[in-house]
Structure formats: structure tokens, C-alpha cells
N, CA, C and O atoms as a Tinker XYZ file with bonds, in Angstrom:
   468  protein
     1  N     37.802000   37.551000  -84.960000    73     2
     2  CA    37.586000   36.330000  -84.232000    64     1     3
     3  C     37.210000   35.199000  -85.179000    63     2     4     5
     4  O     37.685000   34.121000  -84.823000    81     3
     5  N     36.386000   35.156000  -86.438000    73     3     6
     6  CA    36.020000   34.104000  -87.173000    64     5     7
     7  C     36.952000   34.073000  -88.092000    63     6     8     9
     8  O     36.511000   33.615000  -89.146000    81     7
     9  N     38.229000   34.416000  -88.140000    73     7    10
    10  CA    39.696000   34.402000  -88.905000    64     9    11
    11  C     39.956000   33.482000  -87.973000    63    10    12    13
    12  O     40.194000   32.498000  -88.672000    81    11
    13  N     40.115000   33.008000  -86.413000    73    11    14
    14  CA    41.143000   32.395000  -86.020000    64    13    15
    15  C     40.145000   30.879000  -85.542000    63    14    16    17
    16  O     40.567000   30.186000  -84.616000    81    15
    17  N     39.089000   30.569000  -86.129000    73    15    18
    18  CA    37.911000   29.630000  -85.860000    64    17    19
    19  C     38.559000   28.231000  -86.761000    63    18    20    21
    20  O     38.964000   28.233000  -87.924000    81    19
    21  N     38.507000   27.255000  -85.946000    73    19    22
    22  CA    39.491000   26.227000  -86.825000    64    21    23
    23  C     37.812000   25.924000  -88.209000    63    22    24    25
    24  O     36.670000   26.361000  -88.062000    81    23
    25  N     38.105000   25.461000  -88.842000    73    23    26
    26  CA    36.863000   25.220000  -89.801000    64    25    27
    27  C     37.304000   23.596000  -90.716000    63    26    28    29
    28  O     38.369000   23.104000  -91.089000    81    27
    29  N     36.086000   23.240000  -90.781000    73    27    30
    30  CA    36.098000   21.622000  -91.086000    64    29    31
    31  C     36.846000   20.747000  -90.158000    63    30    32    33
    32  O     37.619000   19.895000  -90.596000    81    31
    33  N     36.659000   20.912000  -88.975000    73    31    34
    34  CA    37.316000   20.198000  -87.762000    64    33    35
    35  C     36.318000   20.147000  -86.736000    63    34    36    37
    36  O     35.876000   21.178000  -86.228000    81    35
    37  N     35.924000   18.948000  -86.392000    73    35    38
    38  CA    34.947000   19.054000  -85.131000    64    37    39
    39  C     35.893000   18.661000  -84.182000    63    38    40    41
    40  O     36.703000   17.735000  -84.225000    81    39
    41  N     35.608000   19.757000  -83.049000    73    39    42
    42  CA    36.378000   19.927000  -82.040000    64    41    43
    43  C     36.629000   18.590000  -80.857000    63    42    44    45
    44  O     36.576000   17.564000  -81.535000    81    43
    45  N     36.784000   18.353000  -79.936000    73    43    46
    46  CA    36.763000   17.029000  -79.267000    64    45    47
    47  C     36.792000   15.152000  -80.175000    63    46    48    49
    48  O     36.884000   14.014000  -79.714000    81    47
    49  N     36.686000   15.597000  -81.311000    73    47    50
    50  CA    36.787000   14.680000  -82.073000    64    49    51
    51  C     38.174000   14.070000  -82.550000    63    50    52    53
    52  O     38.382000   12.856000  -82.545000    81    51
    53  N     38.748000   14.652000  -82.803000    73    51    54
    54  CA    40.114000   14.512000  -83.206000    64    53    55
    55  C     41.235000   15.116000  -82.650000    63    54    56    57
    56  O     41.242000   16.346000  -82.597000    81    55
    57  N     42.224000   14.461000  -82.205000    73    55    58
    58  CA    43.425000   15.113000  -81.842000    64    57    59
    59  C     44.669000   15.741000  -82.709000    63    58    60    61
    60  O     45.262000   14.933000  -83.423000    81    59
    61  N     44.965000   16.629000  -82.716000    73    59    62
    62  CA    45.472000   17.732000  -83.222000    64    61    63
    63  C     47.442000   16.877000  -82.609000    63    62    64    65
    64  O     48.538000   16.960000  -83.163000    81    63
    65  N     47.119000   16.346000  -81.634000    73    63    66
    66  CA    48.565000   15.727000  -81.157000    64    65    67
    67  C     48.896000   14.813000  -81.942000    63    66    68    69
    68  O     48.022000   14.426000  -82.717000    81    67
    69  N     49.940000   14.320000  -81.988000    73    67    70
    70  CA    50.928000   13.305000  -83.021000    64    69    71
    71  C     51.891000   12.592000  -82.265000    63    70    72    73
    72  O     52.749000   13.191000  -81.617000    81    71
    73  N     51.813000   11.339000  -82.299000    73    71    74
    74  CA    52.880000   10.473000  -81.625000    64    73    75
    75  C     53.948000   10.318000  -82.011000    63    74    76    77
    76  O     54.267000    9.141000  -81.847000    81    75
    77  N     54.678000   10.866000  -82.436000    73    75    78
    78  CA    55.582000   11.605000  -82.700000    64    77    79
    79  C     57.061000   12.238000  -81.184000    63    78    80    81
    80  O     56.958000   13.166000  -80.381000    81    79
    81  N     57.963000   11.472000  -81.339000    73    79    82
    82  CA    58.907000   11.724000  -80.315000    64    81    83
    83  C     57.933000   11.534000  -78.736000    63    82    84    85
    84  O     57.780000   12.405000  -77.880000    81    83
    85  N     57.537000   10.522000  -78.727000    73    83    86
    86  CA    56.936000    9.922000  -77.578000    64    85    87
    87  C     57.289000    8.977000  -76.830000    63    86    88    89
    88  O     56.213000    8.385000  -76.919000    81    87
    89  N     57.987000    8.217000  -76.049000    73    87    90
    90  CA    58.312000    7.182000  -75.775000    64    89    91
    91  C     57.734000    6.474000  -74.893000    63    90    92    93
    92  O     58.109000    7.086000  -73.893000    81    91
    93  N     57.017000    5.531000  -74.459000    73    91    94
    94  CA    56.134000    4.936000  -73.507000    64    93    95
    95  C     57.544000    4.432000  -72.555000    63    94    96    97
    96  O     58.701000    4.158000  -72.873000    81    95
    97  N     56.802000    4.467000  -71.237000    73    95    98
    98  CA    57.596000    3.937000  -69.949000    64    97    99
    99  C     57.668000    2.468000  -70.496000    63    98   100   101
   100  O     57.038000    1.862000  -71.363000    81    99
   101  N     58.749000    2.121000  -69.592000    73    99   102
   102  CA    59.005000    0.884000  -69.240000    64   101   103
   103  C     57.941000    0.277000  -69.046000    63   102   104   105
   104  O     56.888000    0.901000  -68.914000    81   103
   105  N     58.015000   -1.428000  -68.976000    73   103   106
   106  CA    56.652000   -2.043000  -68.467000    64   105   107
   107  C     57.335000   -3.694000  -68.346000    63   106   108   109
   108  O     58.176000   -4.238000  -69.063000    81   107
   109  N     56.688000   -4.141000  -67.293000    73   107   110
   110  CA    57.207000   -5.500000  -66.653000    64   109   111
   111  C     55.514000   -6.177000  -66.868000    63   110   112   113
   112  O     54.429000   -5.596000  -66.830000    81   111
   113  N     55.843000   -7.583000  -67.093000    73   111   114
   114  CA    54.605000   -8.545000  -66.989000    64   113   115
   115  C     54.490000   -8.952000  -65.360000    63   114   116   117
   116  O     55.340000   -9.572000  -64.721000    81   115
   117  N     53.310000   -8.477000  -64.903000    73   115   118
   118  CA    52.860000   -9.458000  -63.833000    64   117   119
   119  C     51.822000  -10.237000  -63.831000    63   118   120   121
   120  O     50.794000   -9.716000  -64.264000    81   119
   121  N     51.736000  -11.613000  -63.390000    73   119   122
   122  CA    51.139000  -12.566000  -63.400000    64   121   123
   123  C     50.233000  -12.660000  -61.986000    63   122   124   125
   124  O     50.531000  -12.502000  -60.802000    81   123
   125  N     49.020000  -12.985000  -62.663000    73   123   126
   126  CA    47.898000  -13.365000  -61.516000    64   125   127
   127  C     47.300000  -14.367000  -61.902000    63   126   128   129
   128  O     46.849000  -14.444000  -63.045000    81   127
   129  N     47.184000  -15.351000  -60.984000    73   127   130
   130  CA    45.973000  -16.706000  -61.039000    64   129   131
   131  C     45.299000  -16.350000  -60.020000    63   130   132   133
   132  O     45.619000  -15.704000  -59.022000    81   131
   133  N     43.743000  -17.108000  -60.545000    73   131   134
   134  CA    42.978000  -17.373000  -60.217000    64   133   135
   135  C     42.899000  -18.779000  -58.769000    63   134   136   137
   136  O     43.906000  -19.396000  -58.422000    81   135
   137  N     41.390000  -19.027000  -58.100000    73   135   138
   138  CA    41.265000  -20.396000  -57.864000    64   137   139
   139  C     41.267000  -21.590000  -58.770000    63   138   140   141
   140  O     41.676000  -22.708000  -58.455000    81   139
   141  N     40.700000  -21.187000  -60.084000    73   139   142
   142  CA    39.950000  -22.018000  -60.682000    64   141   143
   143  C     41.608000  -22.381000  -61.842000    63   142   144   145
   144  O     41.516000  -23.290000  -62.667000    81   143
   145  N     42.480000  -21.857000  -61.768000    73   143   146
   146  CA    43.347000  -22.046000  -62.556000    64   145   147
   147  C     43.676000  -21.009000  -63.814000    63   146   148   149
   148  O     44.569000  -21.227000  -64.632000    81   147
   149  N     42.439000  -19.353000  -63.842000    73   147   150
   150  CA    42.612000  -18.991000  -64.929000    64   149   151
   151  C     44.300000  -18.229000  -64.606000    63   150   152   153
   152  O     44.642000  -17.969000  -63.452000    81   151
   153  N     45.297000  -17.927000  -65.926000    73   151   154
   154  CA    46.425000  -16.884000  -65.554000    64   153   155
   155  C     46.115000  -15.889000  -66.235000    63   154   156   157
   156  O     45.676000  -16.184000  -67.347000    81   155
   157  N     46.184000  -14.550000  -65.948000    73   155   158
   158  CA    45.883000  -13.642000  -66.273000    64   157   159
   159  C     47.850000  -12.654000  -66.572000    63   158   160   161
   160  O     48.388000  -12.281000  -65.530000    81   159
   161  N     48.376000  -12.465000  -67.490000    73   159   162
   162  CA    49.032000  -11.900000  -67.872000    64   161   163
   163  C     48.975000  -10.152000  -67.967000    63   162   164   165
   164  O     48.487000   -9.766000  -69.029000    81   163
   165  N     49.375000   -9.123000  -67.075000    73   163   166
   166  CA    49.103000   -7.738000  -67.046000    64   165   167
   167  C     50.295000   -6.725000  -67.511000    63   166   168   169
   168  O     51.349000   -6.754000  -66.876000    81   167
   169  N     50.160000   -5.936000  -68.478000    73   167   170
   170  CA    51.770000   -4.941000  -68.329000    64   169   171
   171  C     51.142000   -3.782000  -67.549000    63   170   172   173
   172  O     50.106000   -3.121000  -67.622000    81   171
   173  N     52.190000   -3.828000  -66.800000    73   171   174
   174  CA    52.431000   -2.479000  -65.639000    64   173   175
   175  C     53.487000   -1.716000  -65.922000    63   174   176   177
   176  O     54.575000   -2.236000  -66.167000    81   175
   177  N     53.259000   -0.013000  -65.927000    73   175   178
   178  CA    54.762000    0.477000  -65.710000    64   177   179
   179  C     55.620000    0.398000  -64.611000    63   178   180   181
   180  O     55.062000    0.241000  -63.526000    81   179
   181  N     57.381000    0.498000  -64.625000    73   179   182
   182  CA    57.578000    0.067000  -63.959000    64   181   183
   183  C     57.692000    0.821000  -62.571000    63   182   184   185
   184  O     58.151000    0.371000  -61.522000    81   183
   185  N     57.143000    2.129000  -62.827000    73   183   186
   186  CA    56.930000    2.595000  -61.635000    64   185   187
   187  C     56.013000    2.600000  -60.572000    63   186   188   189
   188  O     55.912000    3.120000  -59.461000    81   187
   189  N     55.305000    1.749000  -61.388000    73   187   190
   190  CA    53.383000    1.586000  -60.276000    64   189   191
   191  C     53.536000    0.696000  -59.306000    63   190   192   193
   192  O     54.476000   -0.074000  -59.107000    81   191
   193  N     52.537000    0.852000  -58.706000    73   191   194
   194  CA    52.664000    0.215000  -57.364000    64   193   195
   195  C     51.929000   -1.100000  -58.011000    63   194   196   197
   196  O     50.822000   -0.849000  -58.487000    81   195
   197  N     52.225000   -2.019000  -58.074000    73   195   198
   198  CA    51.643000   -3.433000  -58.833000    64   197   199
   199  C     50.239000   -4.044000  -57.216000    63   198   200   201
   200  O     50.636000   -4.321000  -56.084000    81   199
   201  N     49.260000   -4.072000  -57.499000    73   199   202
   202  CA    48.311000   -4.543000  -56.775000    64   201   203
   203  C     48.245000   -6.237000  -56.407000    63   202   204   205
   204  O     48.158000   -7.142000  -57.237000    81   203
   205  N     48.312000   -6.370000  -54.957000    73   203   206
   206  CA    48.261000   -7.625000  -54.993000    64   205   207
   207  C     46.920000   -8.966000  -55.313000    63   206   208   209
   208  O     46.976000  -10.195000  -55.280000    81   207
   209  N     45.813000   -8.004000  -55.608000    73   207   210
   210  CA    44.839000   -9.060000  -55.955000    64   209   211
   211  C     44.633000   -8.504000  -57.469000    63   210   212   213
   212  O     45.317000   -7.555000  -57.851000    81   211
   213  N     43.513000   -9.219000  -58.465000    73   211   214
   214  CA    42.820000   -8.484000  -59.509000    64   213   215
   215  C     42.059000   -9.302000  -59.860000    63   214   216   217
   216  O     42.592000  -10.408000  -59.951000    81   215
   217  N     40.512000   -9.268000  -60.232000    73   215   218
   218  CA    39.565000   -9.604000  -60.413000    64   217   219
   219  C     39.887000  -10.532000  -62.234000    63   218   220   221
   220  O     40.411000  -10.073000  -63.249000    81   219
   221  N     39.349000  -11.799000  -61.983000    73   219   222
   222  CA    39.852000  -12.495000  -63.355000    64   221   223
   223  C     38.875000  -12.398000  -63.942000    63   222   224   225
   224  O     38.000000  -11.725000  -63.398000    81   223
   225  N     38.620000  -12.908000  -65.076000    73   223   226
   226  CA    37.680000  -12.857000  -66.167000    64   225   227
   227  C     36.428000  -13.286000  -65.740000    63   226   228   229
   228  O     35.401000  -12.817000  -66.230000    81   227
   229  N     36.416000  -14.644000  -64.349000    73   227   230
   230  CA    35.371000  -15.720000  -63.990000    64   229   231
   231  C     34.585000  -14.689000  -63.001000    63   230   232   233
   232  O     33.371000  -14.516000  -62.893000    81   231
   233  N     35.606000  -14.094000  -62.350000    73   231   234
   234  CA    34.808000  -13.193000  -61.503000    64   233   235
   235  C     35.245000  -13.349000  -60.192000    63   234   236   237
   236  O     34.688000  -12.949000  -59.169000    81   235
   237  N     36.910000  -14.328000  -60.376000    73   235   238
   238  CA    36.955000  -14.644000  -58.801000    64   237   239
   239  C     38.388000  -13.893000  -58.441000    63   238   240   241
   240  O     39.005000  -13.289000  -59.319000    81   239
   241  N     38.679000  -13.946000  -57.609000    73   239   242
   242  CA    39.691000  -12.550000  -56.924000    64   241   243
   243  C     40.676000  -13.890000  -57.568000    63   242   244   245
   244  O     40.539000  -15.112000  -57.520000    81   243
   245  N     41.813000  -12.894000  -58.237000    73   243   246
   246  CA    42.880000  -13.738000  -59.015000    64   245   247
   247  C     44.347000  -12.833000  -57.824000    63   246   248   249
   248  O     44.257000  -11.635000  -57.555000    81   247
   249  N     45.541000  -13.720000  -57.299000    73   247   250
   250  CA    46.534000  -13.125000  -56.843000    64   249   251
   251  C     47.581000  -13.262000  -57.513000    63   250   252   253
   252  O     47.863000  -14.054000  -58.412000    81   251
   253  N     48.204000  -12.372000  -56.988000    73   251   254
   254  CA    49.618000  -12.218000  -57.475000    64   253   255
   255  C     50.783000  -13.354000  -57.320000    63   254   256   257
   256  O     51.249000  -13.829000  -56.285000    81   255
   257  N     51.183000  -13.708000  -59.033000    73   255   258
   258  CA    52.021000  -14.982000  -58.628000    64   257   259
   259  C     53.346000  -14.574000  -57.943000    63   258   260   261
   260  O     53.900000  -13.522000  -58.262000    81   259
   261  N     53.880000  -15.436000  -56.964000    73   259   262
   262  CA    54.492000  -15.260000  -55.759000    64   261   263
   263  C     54.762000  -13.723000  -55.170000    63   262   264   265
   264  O     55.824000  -13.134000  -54.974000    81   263
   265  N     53.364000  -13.303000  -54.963000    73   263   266
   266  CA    52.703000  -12.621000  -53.783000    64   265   267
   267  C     53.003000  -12.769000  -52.774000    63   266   268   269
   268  O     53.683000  -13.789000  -52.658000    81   267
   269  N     52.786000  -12.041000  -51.534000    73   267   270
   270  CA    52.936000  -12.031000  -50.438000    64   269   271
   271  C     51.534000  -12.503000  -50.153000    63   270   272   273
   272  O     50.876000  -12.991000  -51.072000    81   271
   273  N     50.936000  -12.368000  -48.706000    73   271   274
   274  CA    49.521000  -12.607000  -48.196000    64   273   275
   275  C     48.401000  -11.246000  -48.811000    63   274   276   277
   276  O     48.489000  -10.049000  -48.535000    81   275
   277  N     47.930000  -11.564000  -49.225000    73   275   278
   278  CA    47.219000  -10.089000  -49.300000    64   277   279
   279  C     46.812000   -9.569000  -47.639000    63   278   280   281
   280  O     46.845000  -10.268000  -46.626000    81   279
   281  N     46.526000   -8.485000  -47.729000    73   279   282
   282  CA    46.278000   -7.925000  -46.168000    64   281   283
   283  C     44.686000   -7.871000  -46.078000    63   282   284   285
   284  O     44.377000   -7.645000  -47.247000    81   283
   285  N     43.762000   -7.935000  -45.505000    73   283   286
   286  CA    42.718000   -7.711000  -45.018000    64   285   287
   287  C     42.265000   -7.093000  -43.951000    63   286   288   289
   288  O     42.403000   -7.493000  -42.795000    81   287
   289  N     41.584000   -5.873000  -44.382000    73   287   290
   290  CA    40.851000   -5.004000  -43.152000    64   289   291
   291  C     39.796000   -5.833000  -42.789000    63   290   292   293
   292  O     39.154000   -6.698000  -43.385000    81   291
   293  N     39.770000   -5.342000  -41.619000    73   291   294
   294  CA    38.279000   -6.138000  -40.509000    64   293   295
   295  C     37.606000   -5.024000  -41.298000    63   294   296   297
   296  O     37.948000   -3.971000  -41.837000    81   295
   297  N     36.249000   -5.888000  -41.082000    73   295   298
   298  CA    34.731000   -5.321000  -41.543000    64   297   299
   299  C     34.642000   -5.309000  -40.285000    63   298   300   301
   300  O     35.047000   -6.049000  -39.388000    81   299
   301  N     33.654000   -3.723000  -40.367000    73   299   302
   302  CA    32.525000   -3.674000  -39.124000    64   301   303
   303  C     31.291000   -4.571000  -40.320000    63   302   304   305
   304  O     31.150000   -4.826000  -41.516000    81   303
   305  N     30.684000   -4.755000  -39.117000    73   303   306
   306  CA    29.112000   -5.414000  -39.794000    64   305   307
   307  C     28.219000   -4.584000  -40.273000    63   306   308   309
   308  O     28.142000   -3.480000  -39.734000    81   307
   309  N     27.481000   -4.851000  -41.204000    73   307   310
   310  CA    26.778000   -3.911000  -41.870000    64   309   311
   311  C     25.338000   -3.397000  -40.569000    63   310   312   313
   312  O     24.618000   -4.187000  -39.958000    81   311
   313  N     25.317000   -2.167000  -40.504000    73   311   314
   314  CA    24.123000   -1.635000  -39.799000    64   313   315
   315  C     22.855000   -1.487000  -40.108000    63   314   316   317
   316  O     22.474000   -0.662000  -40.938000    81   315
   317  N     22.116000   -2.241000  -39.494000    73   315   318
   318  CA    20.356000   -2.260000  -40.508000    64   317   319
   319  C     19.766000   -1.344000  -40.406000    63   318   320   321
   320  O     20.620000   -0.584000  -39.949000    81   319
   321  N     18.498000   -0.538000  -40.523000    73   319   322
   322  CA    17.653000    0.422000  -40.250000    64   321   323
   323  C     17.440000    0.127000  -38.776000    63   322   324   325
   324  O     17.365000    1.054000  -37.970000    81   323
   325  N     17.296000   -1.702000  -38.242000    73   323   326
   326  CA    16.981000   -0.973000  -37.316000    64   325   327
   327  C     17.786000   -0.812000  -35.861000    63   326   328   329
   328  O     17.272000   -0.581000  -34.766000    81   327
   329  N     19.191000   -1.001000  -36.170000    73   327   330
   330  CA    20.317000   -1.133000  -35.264000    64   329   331
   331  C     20.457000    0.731000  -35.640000    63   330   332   333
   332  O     20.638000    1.163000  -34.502000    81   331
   333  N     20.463000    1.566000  -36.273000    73   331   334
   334  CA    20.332000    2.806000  -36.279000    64   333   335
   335  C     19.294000    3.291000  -35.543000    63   334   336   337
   336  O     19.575000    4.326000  -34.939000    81   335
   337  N     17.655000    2.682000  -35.324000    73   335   338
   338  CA    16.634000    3.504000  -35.065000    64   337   339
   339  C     17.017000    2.970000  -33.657000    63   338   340   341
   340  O     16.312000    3.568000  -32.845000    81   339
   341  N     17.899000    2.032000  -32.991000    73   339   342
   342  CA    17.897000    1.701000  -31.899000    64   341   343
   343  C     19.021000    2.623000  -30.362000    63   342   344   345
   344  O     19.062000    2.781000  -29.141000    81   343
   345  N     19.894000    3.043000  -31.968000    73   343   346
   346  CA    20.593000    3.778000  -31.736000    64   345   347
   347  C     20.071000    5.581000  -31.227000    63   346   348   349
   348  O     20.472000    6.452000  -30.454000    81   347
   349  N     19.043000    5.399000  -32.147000    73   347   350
   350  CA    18.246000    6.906000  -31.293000    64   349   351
   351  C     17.272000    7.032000  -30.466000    63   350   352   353
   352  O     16.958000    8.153000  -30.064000    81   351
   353  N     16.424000    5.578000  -29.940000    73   351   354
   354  CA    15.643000    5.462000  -29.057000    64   353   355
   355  C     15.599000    3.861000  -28.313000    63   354   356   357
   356  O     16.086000    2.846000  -28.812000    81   355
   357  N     15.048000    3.933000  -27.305000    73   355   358
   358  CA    14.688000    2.736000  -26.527000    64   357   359
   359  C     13.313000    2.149000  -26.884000    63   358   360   361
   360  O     12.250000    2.697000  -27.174000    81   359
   361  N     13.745000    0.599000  -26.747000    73   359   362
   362  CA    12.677000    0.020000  -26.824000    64   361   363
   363  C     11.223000    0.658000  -26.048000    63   362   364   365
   364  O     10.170000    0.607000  -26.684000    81   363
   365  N     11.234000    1.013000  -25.214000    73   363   366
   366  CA     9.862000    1.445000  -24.620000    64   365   367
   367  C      9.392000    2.721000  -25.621000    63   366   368   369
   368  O      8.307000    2.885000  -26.179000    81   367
   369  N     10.592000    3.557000  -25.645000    73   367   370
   370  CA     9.721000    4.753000  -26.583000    64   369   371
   371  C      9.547000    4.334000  -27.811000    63   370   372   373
   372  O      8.786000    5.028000  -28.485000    81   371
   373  N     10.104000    3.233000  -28.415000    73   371   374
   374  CA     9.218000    2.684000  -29.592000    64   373   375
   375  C      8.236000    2.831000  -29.202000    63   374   376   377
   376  O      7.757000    3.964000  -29.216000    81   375
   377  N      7.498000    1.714000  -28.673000    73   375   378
   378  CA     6.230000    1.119000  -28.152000    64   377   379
   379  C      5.403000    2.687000  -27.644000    63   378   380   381
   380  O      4.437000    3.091000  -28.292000    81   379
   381  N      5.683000    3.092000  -27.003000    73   379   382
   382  CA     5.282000    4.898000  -26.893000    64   381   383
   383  C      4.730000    5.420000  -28.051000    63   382   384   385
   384  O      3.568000    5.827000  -28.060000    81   383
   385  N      5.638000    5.458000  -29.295000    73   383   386
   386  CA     5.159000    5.690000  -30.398000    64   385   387
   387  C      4.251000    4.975000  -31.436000    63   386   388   389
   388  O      3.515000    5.519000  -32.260000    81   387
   389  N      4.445000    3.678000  -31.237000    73   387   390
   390  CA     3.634000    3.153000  -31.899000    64   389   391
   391  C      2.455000    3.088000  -31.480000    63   390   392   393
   392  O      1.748000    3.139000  -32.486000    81   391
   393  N      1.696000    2.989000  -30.398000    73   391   394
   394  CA     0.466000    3.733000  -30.255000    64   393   395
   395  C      0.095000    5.020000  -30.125000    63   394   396   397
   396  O     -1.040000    5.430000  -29.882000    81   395
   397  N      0.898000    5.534000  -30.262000    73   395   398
   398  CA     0.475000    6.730000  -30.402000    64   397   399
   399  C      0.216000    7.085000  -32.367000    63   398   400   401
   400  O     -0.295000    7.997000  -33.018000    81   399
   401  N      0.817000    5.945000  -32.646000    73   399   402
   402  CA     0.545000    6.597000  -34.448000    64   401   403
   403  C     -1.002000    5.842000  -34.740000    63   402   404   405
   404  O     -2.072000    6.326000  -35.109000    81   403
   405  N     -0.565000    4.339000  -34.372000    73   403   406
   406  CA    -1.625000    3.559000  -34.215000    64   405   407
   407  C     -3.057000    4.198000  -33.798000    63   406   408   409
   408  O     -4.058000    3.842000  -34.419000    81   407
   409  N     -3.162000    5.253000  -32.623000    73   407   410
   410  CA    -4.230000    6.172000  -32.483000    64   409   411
   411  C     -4.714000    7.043000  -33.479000    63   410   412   413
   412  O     -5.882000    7.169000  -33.846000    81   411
   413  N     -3.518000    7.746000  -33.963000    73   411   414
   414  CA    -4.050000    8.380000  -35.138000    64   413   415
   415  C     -4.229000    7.876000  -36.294000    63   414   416   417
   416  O     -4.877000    8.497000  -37.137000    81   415
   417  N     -3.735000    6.758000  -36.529000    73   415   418
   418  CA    -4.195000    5.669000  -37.895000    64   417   419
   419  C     -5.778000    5.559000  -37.945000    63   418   420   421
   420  O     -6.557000    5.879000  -38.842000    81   419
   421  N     -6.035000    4.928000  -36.523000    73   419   422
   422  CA    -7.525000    4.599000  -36.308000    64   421   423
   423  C     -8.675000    5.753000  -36.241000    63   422   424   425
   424  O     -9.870000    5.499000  -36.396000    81   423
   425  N     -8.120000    7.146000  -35.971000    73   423   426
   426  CA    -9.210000    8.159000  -35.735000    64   425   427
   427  C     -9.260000    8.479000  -37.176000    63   426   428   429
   428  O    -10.335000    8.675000  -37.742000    81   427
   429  N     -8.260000    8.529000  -37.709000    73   427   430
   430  CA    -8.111000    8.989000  -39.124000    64   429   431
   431  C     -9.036000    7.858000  -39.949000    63   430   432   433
   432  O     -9.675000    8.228000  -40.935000    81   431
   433  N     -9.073000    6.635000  -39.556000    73   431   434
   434  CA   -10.236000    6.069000  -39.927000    64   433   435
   435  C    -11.326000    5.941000  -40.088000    63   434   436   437
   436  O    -12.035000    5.439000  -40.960000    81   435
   437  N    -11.547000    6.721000  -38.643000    73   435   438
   438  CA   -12.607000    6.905000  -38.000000    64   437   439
   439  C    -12.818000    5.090000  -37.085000    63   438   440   441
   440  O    -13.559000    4.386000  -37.770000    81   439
   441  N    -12.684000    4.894000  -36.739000    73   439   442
   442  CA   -12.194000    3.331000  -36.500000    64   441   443
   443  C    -12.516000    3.552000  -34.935000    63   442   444   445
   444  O    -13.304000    2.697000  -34.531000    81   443
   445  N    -12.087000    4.532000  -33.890000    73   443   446
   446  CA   -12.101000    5.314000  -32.674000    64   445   447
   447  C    -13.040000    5.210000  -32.354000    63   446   448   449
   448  O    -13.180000    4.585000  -31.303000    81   447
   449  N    -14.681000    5.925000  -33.274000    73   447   450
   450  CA   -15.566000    5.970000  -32.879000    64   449   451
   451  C    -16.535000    5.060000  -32.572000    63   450   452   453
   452  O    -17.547000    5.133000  -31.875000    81   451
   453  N    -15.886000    3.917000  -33.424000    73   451   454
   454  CA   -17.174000    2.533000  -34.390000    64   453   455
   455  C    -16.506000    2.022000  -32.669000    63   454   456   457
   456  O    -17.432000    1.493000  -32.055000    81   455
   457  N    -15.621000    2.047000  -32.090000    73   455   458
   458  CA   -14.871000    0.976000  -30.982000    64   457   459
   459  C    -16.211000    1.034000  -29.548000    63   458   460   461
   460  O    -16.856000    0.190000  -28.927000    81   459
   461  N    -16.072000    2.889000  -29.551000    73   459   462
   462  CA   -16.757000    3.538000  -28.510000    64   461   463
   463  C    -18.116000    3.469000  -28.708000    63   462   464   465
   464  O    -18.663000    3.731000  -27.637000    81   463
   465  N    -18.865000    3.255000  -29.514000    73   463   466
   466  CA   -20.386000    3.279000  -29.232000    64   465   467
   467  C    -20.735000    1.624000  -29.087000    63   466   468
   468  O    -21.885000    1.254000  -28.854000    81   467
């Protein structure tokens, strides 16, 4: 086994492959602007599905020059904590619960007793 151990080669480091009889795909330029006027120049192969938006350098959604519309999914609205907690109880059994924690907040205080004497 330490006959077939490659030696003076760290492994993941270097590729053992050679570019050599390789030929890269085809590739077409597509063009995206920005709002602001930046153009952004991209090579794609020519088999990919070319994306109709791409984020420009500024940070603002750059489209595809003579693009179609881009499509847009509806958003649902984002759900808060408490459109979820509303979702598992009613307003009254809130209120149910909250004195009831509120009770034990205060005994745990001792707070209960100081009320009653």
C-alpha cells in the first residue's frame, strides 16, 4: 500500500488534469442595463437558459437588453409572530392567559401577599 501513495504531492491541491484536448462551449454576449445607466456585458453558453434580470454592480436589478417583461410572482405578506399566535388562539384566551401568568409573576414575587394584608 505505501508503494502506490502519491509522495511530494499534496492532495486537493493540485490537479493532476491537463487542458489538453478540451474545448469550451460556445458562448454569446448578453447585455443588461441597469436604471442608473450601468451596461453590464455577460458570456453565457449557448445552451443556458439566459436570465431575464441580474443584479449590477450598484446594486440595482439590471434587465435584459431587449427583454421581454420580466414576470413577477405575487408576494403573500410577510407573517408576524403575532398573526401566527393569532392563528392558534383567540383574543379572549390571550387575555385568559395573561393573567393567569401575570398571577404567577406576582406570587413568584411574592407581590400576592404584600396586596392581601
Amino acid at each position: 500500500m505505501a508503494d502506490r501513495a502519491l509522495r511530494g504531492t499534496r492532495l486537493g491541491a493540485f490537479s493532476m488534469e491537463s487542458d489538453a484536448n478540451v474545448v469550451p462551449s460556445e458562448r454569446r454576449i448578453t447585455v443588461y442595463v441597469c436604471p442608473q445607466g450601468h451596461r453590464s456585458e455577460l458570456p453565457f453558453s449557448i445552451e443556458a437558459d439566459i436570465p431575464p434580470s441580474w443584479e449590477c454592480r450598484c446594486g440595482a436589478v439590471a434587465r435584459l437588453l431587449d427583454g421581454g417583461e420580466i414576470e413577477t410572482k405575487p408576494t403573500r405578506p410577510q407573517r408576524t409572530h403575532w398573526d401566527m399566535l393569532l392563528e392558534r388562539r383567540s383574543i379572549p384566551e390571550l387575555e385568559e392567559l395573561l393573567q393567569e401568568r401575570l398571577q404567577l409573576l406576582r406570587a413568584s414575587r411574592g407581590e400576592g401577599s404584600r396586596q392581601s394584608a
